[in-house]
C-alpha positions in Angstrom: 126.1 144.0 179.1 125.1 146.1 176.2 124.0 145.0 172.9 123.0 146.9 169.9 123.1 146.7 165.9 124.7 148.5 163.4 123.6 148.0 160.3 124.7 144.0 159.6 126.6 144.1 162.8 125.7 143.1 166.2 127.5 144.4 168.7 128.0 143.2 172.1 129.7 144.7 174.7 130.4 144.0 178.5 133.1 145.2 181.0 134.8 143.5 183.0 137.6 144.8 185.6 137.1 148.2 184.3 138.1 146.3 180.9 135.3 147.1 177.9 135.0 143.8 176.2 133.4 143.5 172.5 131.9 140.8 170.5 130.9 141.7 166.7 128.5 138.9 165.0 127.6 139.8 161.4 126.0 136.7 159.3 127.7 136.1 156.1 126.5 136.1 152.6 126.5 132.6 151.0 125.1 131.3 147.6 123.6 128.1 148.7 124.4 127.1 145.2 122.6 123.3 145.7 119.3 125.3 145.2 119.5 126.1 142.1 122.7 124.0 140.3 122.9 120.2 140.6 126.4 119.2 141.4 128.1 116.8 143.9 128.7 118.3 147.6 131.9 118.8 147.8 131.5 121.0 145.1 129.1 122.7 146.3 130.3 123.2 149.2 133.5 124.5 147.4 131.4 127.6 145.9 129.2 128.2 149.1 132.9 128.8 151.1 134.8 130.2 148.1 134.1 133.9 149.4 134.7 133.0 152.8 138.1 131.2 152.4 140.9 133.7 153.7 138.3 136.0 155.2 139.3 136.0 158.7 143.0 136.2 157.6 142.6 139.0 155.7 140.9 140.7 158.7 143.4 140.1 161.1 146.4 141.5 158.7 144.0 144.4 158.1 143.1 144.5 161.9 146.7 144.8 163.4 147.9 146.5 165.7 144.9 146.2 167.3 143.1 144.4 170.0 141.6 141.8 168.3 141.6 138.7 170.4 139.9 135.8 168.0 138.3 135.6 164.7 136.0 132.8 163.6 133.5 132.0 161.5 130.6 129.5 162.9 127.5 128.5 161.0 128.0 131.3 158.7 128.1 134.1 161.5 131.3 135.4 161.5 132.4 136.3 165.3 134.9 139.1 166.3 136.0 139.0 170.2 138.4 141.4 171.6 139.1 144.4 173.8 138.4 148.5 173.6 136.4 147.7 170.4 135.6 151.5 169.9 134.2 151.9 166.5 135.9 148.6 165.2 132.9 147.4 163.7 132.3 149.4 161.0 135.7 148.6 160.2 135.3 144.9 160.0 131.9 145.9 157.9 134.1 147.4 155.3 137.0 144.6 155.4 133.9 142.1 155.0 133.0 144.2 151.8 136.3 144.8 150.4 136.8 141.3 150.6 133.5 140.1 148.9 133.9 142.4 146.2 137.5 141.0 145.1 136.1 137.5 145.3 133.1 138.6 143.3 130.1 135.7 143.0 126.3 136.3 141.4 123.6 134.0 140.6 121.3 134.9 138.1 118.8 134.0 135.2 118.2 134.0 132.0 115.7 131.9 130.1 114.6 129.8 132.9 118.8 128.9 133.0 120.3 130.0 136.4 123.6 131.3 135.5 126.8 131.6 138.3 129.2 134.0 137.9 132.9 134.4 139.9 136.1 137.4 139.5 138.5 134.9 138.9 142.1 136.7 138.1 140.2 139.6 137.9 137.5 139.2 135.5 134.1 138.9 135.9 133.2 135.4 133.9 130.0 133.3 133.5 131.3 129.6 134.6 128.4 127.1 135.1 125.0 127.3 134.1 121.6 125.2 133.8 120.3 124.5 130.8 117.4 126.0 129.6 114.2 124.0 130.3 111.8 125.1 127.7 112.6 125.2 123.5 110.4 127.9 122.7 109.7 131.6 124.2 109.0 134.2 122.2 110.5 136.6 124.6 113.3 135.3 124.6 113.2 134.3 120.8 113.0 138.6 120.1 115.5 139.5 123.1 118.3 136.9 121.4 117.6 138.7 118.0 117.8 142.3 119.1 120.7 140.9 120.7 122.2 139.5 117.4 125.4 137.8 117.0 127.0 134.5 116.7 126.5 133.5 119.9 122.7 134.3 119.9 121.9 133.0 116.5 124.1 129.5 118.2 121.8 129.6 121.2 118.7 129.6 119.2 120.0 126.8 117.3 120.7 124.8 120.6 116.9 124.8 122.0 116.0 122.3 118.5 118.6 119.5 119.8 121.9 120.3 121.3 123.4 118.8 124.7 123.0 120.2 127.7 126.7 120.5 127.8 126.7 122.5 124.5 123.5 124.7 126.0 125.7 125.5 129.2 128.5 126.4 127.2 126.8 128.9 125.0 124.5 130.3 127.6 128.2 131.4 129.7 129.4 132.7 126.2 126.4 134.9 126.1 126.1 136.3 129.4 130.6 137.1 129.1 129.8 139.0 126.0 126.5 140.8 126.3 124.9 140.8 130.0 128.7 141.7 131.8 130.6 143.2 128.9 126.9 145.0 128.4 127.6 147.1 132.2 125.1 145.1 134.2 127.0 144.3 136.4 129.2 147.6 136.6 129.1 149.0 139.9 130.2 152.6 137.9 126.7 152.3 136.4 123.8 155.0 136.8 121.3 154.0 139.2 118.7 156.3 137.7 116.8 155.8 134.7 113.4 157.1 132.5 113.5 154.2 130.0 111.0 151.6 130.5 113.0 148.1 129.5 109.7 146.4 128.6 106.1 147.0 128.3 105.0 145.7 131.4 107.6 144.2 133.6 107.2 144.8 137.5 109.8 147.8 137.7 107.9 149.5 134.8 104.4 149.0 136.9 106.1 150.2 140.5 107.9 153.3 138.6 104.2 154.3 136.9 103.0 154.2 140.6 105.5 155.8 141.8 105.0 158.6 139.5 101.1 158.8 140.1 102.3 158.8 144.0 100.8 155.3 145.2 103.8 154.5 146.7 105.9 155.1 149.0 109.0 152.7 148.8 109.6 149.7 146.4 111.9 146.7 148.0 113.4 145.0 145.3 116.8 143.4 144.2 119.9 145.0 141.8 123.1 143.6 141.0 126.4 144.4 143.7 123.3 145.8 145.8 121.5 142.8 147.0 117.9 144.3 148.6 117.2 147.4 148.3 114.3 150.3 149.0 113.5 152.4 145.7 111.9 155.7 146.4 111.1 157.5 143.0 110.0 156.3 139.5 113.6 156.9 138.1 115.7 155.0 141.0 113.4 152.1 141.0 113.6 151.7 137.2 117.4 152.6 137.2 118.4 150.1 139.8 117.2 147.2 137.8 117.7 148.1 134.0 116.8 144.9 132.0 117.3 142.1 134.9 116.0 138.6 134.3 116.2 137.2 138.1 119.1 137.7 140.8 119.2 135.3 143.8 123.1 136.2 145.0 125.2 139.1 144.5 128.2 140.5 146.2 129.1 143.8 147.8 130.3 147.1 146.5 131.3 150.3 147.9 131.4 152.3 145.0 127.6 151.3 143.9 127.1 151.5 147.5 127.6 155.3 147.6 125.6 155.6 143.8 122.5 154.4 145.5 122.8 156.7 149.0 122.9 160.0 146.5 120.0 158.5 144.2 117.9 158.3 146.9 118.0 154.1 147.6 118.1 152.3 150.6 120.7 149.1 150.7 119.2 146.7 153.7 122.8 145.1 154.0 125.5 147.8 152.6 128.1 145.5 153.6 127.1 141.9 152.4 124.8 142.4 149.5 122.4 140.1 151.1 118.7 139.5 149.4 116.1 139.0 152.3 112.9 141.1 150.9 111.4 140.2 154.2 113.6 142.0 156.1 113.2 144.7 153.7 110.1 145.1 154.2 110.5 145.2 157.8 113.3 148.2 157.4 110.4 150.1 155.1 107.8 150.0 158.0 110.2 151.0 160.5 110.6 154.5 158.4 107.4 155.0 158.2 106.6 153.8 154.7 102.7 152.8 154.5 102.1 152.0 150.9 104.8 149.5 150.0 105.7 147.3 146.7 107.3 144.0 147.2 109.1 141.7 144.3 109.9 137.9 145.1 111.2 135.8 142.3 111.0 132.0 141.7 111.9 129.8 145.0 111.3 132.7 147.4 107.4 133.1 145.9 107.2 131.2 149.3 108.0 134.7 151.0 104.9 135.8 150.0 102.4 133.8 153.1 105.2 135.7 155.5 105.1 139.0 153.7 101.4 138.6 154.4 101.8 138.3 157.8 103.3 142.0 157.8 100.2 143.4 156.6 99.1 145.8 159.2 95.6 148.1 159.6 98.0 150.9 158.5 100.7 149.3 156.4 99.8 148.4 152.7 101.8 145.7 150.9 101.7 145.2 147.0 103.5 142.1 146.4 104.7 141.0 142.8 105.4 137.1 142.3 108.4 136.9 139.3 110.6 134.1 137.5 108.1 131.4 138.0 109.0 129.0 135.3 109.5 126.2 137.8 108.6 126.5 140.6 106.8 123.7 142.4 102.7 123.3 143.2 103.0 124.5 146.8 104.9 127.7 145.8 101.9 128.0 143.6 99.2 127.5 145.8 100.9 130.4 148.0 101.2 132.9 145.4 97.5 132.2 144.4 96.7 132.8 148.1 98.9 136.1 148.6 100.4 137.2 145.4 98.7 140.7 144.1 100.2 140.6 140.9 102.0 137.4 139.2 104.7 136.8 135.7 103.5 133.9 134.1 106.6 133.0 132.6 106.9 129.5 131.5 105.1 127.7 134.5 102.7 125.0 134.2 102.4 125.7 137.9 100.9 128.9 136.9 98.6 127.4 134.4 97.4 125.5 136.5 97.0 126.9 140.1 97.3 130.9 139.4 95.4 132.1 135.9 92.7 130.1 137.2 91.8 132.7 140.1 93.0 135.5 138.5 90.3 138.5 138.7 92.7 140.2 135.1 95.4 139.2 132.9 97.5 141.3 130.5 98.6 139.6 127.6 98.1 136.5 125.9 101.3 134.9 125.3 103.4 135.5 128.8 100.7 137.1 130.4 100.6 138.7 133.9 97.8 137.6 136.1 96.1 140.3 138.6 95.1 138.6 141.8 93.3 141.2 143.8 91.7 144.3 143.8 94.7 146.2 145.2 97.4 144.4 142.1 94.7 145.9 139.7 95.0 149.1 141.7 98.5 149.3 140.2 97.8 147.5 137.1 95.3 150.0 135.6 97.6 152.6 137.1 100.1 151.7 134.7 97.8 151.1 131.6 96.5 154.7 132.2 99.8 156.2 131.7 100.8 153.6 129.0 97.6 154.1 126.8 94.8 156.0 126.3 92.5 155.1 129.1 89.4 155.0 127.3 87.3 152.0 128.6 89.4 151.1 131.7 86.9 152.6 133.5 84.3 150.1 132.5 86.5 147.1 133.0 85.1 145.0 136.0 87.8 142.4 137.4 86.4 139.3 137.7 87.1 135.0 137.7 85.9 132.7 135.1 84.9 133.6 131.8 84.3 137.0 131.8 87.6 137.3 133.2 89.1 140.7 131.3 92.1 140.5 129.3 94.2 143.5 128.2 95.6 143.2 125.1 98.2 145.5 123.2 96.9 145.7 119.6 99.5 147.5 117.7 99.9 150.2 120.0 96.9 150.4 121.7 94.5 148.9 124.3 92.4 146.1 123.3 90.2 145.0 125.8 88.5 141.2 125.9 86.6 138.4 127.5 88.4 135.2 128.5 85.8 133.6 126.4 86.2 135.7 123.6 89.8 135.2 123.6 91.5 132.7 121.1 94.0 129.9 122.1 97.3 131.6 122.4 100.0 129.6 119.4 102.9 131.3 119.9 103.3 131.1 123.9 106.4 129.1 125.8 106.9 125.7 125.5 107.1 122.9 127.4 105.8 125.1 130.4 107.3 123.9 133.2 
């Protein structure tokens, strides 16, 4: 018996009676929509199988003429058996993507609202999401009016008093007419880019490092992509543009083949999966030393196993994103192994994280630097954002000399925790 793996695919092959026998088992993408919507079980079992209905059919007609003996799928692996399998595989690998990519599906978020999108009759549509748990941001507040509309100015309106219902409805409307009709979820679209989206998101801090060569590989998430390894300052910032959280995407080729000639590495080319551990684990195994890591709101948990793959020679900068939310034990981990965390709208945060923070930037969403190494990057990125003067005196530290970094109209304003004043315009209710 010989067994191997190509890329999602493993491959196992025996002979028997001078016979070469083949089984292919390549897990499946699913949503696990129950973790982020609430909704009875049959439905969600309705959307965790909607991708997978007709799969093995459609193989099988595309598989004929063949020797194909069975298709199933079991526990979410599906299972090819058959004889004189060849290269067969890598053709089941692209059925599984063509397939995924008609039956489009994404989760993402926007405002602390998860968001679930389908391709039904071959459109791309927003058609259930959360409602938004806080009725104040002032991100998100500036965002809706650079955005502008009637759809925008309605959503502002609904955080004062509207139903949930009327929230969900308008929160679809907006994502139909500015996030998809916008191109973010094109797969024609450029995965290169020198803009900077905001003024310190986590792309914007892993593209300054990459340009002052600190790293050597950034594992992060895009849309039709799934995980991926960045390599320069313009991939790494081009494979996100402005995203506000993805937790499932599907496959597809065409972006596929954008991010092999930019330079960026797709973990599962085939499924779209996110699994930043074993992105992590694909970076060490070509040799990358200096690595950036970005887990977002549910998976923060990643981060104690991300830990683990710390090595005398391997050196892991690990970003903790989307945290309005998330729960006191996901907390207590990212205060534990997180380098660099988004506050967000996270009581959670409040409470567990900014109090053994050694930096923060910012006063109203502010980003909390949790180790020496996180303000490695940090001070990286204020170097090339402002003039560095002072920077070089600013000692990380707990408590109340705790340093804060403030933007004061263009430049760099530089505090005490106790000399700073209560923020008034900061999210609420944190969550």
């Amino acid at each position: 018996m010989k067994t191997f793996q190509y890329e999602e695919c493993q491959v196992i092959q025996t002979t028997q009676e001078g016979k070469e026998y083949f089984e292919y088992r390549i897990q499946l993408n699913r949503p696990d929509v129950e973790r982020y919507f609430s909704m009875p079980s049959e439905e969600a079992a309705r959307y965790n199988h909607w991708q997978e209905a007709g799969l093995t059919d459609f193989i099988r007609n595309q598989a004929e003429g063949s020797k194909i003996q069975e298709i199933q799928i079991e526990n979410g692996t599906l299972i090819v058996t058959g004889i004189d399998g060849g290269v067969l595989y890598q053709q089941v690998l692209e059925w599984i993507r063509d397939h995924y990519a008609d039956k489009e599906m994404h989760i993402t978020r926007m405002f602390g609202s998860y968001i679930l999108l389908q391709r039904l009759d071959g459109r791309l549509q927003a058609v259930k999401a959360t409602p938004i748990p806080i009725k104040y941001c002032p991100l998100m507040i500036q965002l809706l009016k650079e955005v502008g509309g009637k759809v925008a100015e309605e959503l502002i309106d609904s955080l004062k008093d509207a139903t949930e219902e009327v929230q969900s409805k308008l929160m679809c409307q907006l994502i139909d007419e500015v996030v998809i009709a916008g191109g973010y979820f094109d797969d024609q679209r450029p995965l290169n880019s020198c803009e900077s989206n905001v003024l310190f998101g986590a792309s914007e801090i892993m593209s300054s490092a990459f340009f002052s060569t600190l790293l050597d590989g950034a594992v992060i998430v895009s849309n039709n992509l799934g995980t991926i390894i960045t390599t320069s300052q313009t991939n790494t910032q081009g494979a996100v543009k402005r995203m506000t959280g993805l937790f499932y995407t599907s496959p597809s080729k065409r972006i596929m083949e954008t991010a092999s000639t930019e330079d960026i590495v797709p973990i599962f080319p085939h499924t779209a999966r996110i699994d930043q551990v074993e992105g992590v684990r694909k970076a060490i195994s070509m040799g990358m030393q200096n690595i950036a890591v970005s887990v977002a709101s549910k998976e923060n948990h990643l981060l104690e196993a991300l830990s683990a793959m710390e090595k005398e020679e391997t050196t892991l900068y690990k970003f903790g994103l989307c945290t309005t939310g998330i729960d006191e034990e996901t907390a207590k981990i990212m205060a534990r192994h997180a380098d660099i965390v988004w506050s967000c709208a996270s009581k959670q945060v409040k409470d567990h994280i900014e109090p053994n923070a050694i930096a923060q930037v910012g006063m109203k969403i502010p980003v909390h630097v949790m180790t020496q190494k996180g303000w490695y990057l940090v001070k990286n990125h204020l170097k090339k954002t402002y003039d560095s003067a002072g920077l070089g005196e600013v000692v990380p530290a707990k408590g109340a000399i705790k340093p804060i970094l403030l933007n004061d109209n263009g430049t760099l304003k530089i505090i005490q925790k106790n000399e700073a004043e209560p923020c008034t315009d900061c999210p609420s209710p944190c969550i």
